[in-house]
LUMTIDO-884358 format. One line per 8 residues: for each residue x, y, z of C-alpha. Coordinates in Angstrom, 3 decimals, m for minus. Layout:
<recs>
X/Y/Z; ... $
</recs>
This chain:
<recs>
139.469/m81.083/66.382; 138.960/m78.477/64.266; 137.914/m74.584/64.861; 134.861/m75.145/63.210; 133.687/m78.698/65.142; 134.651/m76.763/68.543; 132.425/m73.803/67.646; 129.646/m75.826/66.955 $
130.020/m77.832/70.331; 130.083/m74.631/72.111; 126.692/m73.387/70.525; 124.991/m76.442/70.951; 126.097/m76.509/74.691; 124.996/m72.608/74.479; 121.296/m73.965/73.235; 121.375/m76.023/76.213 $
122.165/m73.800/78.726; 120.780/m70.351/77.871; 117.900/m70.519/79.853; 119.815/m71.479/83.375; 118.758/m69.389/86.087; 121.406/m67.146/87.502; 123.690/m67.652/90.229; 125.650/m66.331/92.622 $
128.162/m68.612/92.498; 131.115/m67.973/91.004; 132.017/m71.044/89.626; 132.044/m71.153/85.831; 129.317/m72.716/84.160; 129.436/m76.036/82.275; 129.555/m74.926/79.095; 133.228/m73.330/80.090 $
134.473/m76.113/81.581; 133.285/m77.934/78.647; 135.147/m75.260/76.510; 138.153/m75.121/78.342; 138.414/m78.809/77.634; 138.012/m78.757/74.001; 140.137/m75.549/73.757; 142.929/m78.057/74.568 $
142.522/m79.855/71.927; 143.404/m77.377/69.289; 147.232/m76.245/68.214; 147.491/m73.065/69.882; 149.171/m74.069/72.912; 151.574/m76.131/71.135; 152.138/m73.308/68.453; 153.195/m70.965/71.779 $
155.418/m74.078/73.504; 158.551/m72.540/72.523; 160.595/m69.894/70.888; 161.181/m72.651/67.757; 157.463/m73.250/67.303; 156.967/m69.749/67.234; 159.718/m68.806/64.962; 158.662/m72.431/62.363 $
154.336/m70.162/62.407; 156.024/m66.936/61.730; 158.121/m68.656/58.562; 154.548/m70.620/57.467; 152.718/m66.986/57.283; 155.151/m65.409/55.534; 155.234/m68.105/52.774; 151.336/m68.117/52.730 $
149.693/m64.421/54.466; 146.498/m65.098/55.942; 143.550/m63.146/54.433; 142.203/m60.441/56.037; 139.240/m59.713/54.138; 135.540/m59.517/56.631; 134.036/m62.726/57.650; 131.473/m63.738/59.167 $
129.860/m60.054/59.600; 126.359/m61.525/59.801; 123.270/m59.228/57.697; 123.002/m55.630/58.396; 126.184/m54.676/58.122; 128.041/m52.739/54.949; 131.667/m52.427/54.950; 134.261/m49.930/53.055 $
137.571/m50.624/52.335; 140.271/m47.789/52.114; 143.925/m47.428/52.955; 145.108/m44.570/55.264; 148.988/m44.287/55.857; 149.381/m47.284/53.676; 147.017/m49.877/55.699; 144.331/m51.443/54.683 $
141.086/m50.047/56.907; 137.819/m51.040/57.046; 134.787/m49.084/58.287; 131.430/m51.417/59.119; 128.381/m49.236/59.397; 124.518/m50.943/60.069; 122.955/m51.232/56.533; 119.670/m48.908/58.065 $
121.797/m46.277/58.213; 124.652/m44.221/60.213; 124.493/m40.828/60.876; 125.160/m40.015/64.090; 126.779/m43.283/65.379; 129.215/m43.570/67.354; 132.659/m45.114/66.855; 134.596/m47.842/67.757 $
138.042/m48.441/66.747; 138.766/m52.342/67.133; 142.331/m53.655/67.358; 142.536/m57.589/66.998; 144.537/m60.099/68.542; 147.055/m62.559/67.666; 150.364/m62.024/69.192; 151.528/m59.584/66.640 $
152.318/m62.233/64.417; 149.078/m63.200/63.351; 146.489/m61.946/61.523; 142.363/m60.865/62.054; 140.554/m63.975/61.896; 136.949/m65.030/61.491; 136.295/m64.569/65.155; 136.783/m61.183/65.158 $
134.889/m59.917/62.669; 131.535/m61.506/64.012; 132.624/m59.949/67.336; 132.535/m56.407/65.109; 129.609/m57.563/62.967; 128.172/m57.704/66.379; 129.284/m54.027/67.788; 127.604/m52.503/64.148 $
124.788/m54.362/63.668; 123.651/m54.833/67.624; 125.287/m51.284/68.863; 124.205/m49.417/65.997; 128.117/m48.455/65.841; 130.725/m47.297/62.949; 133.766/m49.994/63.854; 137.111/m48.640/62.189 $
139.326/m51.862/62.161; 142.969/m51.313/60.677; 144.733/m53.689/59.404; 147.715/m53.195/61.015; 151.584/m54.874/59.650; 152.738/m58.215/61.739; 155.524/m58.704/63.336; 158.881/m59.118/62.331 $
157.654/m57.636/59.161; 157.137/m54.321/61.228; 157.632/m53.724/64.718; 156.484/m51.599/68.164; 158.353/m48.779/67.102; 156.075/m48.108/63.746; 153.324/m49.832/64.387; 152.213/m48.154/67.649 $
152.654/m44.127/66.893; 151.020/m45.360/63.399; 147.856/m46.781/65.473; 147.662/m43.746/67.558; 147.969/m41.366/64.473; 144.905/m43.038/63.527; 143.098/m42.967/66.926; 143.222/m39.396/66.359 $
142.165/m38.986/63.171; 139.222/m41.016/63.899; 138.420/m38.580/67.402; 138.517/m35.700/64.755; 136.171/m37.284/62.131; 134.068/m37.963/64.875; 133.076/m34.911/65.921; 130.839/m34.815/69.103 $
130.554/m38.528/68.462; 131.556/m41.419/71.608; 134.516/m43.126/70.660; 135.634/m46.459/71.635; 138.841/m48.099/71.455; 138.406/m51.863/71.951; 141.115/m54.456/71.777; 141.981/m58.411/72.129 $
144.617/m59.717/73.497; 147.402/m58.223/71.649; 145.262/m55.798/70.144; 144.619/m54.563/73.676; 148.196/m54.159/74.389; 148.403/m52.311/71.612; 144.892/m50.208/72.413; 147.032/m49.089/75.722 $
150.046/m48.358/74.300; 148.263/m45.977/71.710; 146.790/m44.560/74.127; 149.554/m43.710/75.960; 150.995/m42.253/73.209; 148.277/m40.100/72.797; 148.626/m38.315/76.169; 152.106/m37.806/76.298 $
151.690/m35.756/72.936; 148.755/m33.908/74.079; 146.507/m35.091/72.058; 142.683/m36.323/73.351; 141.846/m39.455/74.610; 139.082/m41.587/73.225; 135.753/m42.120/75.639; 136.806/m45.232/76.868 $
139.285/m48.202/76.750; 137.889/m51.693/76.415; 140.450/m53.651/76.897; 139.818/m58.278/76.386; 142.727/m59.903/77.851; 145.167/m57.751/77.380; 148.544/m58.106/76.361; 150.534/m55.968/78.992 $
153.589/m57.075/79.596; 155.493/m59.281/76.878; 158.334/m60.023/79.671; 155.620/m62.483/81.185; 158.302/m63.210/84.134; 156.127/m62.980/87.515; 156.837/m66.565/89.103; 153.137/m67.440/89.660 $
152.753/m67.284/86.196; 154.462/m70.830/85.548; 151.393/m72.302/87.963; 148.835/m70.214/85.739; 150.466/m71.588/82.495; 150.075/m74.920/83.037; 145.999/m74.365/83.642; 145.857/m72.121/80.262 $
144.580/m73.981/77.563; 145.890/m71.733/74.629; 149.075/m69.729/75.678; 152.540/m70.851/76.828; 155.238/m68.610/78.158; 158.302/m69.578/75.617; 156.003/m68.719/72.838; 154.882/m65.387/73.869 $
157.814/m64.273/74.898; 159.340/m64.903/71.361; 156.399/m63.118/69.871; 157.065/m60.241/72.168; 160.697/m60.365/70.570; 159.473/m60.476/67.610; 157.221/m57.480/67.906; 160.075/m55.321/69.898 $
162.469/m55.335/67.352; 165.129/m52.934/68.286; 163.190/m51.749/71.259; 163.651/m53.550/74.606; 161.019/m55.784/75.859; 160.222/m53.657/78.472; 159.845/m50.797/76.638; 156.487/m49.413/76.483 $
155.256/m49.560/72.987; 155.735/m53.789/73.797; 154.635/m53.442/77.435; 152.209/m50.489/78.065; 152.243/m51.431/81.859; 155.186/m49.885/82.162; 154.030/m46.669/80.725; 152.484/m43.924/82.330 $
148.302/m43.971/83.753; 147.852/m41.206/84.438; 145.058/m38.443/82.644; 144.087/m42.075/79.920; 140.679/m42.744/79.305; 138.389/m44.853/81.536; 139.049/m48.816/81.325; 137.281/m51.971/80.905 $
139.043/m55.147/81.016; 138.099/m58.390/81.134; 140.566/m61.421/82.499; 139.937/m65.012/83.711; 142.043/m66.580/86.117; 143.105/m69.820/83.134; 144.935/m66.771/81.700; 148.262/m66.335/82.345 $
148.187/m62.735/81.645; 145.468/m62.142/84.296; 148.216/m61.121/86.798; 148.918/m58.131/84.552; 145.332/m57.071/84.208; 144.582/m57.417/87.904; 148.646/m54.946/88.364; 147.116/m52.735/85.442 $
143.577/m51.834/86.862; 145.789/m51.130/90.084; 147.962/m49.186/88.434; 145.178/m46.823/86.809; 143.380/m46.584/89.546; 146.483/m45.247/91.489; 146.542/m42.656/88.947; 143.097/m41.287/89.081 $
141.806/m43.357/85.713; 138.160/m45.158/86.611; 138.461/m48.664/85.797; 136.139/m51.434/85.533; 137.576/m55.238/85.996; 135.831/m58.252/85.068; 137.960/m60.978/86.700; 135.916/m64.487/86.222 $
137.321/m67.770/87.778; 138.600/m70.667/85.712; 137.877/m68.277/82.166; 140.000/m68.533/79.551; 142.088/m66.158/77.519; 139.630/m63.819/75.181; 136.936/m65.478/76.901; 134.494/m62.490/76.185 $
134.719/m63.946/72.639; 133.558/m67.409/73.100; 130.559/m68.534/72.686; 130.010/m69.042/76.315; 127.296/m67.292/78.408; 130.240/m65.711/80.318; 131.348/m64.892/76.763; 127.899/m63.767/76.053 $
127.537/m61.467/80.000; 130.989/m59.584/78.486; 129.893/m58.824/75.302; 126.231/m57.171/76.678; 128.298/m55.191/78.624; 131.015/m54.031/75.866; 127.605/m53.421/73.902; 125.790/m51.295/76.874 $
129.383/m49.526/76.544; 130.257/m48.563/73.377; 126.232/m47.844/72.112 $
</recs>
């Protein structure tokens, strides 16, 4: 089944059930379970089942890049292309206008290997045109192409360029997945050079820790419906280069907390990363940061992305957030 077909399932399920009363029950609503279930049916666990699959996607993209050229931005929104330290950037602004916005920097997913896809740029076409926001979103190098050790003082270099463009201006850094990793480990870099940290941390299933070795992870990979262990632990690999796995640049949890800007993450328990977010909000918390955790049963990796109305309750509050 393809992207497409499974997107359009999930927003005619989403016509269905928008007008449900809410609950206090926990349990996920239909139109998850119904997502997890056709989530399965796509290649991306396969593509993660091992270190071989992994390494056979990584040889495909080289061969043929993915574009990365906006999407999917919906009306409203203009967009500017430049290049700053030899990446392409683009800046979305709303079409009415946007002096005086604020900022978000957004950092996609994909493992490090992969590139921005369709998805998320109508998650930023949402931010600018629903937020009234100015979304920087660089167009950072893959991995092995480049690795941690470039990549993430690069990303921080331009975390605060943007906080001194900005002016008196909020400033958001919001990340998926590996983008979130990435967000952290910025971020971190940030503080131990004395430099300011951006208003807040949004951080969507983050990747934290690209050793993915706690044992009741196994359990919680075999209830994911998109990730594997083998495969992101190659990718991780991949992305360290030289470095160790367990170096920070690849695994901001085992950087420093303290004195980083507030948090918001989001996790579902079909992750297999949520034990990481659940140790990281501890973690920050220890060390004086305020931290908000969204922890949802049976949700899926990224699931503030889907078109789910779990998808839809994380993305009102990322918007009530970053406006």
């Amino acid at each position: 089944m393809s992207v497409a077909k499974m997107l359009s399932i999930g927003r005619l399920c989403e016509g269905n059930f928008a007008q449900a009363k809410p609950s206090n029950d926990p349990a996920p609503s239909l139109q998850s379970r119904v997502f997890n279930v056709l989530l399965r049916q796509l290649p991306y666990k396969q593509q993660l089942a091992s270190a071989e699959a992994v390494q056979a996607h990584v040889r495909k993209l080289a061969l043929a890049p993915a574009s990365h050229e906006p999407t999917g931005l919906g009306r409203g929104v203009e967009v500017t292309l430049t290049k700053m330290g030899g990446w392409p950037v683009y800046y979305t602004a709303p079409s009415s206008g946007h002096e005086g916005c604020n900022h978000v920097m957004f950092l996609h997913g994909g493992g490090y290997i992969n590139e921005i896809v369709p998805a998320h740029w109508r998650f930023v076409g949402q931010m600018t045109r629903k937020a009234g926001v100015v979304c920087v979103v660089p167009i950072y190098p893959l991995a092995p192409r480049a690795t941690a050790k470039d990549v993430v003082p690069k990303t921080a270099e331009l975390v605060r360029m943007l906080l001194e463009d900005a002016g008196s201006a909020k400033v958001t850094v919001v990340g998926n997945s590996a983008g979130a990793g990435l967000a952290l480990a910025a971020c971190q870099w940030l503080r131990d050079r004395g430099h300011r940290q951006p208003n807040r941390l949004i951080l969507i299933s983050p990747a934290a820790d690209a050793s993915v070795s706690r044992p009741e992870q196994v359990e919680i990979a075999a209830r994911d419906p998109i990730q594997d262990i083998p495969g992101i632990v190659e990718a991780g690999r991949l992305y360290a280069g030289e470095l160790e796995v367990g170096h920070p640049f690849v695994s901001p949890l085992n950087g420093g907390f303290r004195s980083l800007a507030p948090m918001t993450i989001f996790s579902g328990t079909r992750d297999l990363l949520y034990p990481d977010s659940v140790d990281l909000a501890a973690r920050a918390r220890a060390a004086g940061v305020p931290v908000e955790l969204h922890l949802l049963r049976d949700q899926p990796h990224n699931y503030a992305l889907m078109p789910t109305p779990e998808g839809r309750q994380a993305r009102a509050i990322i918007l009530r957030a970053i406006a």
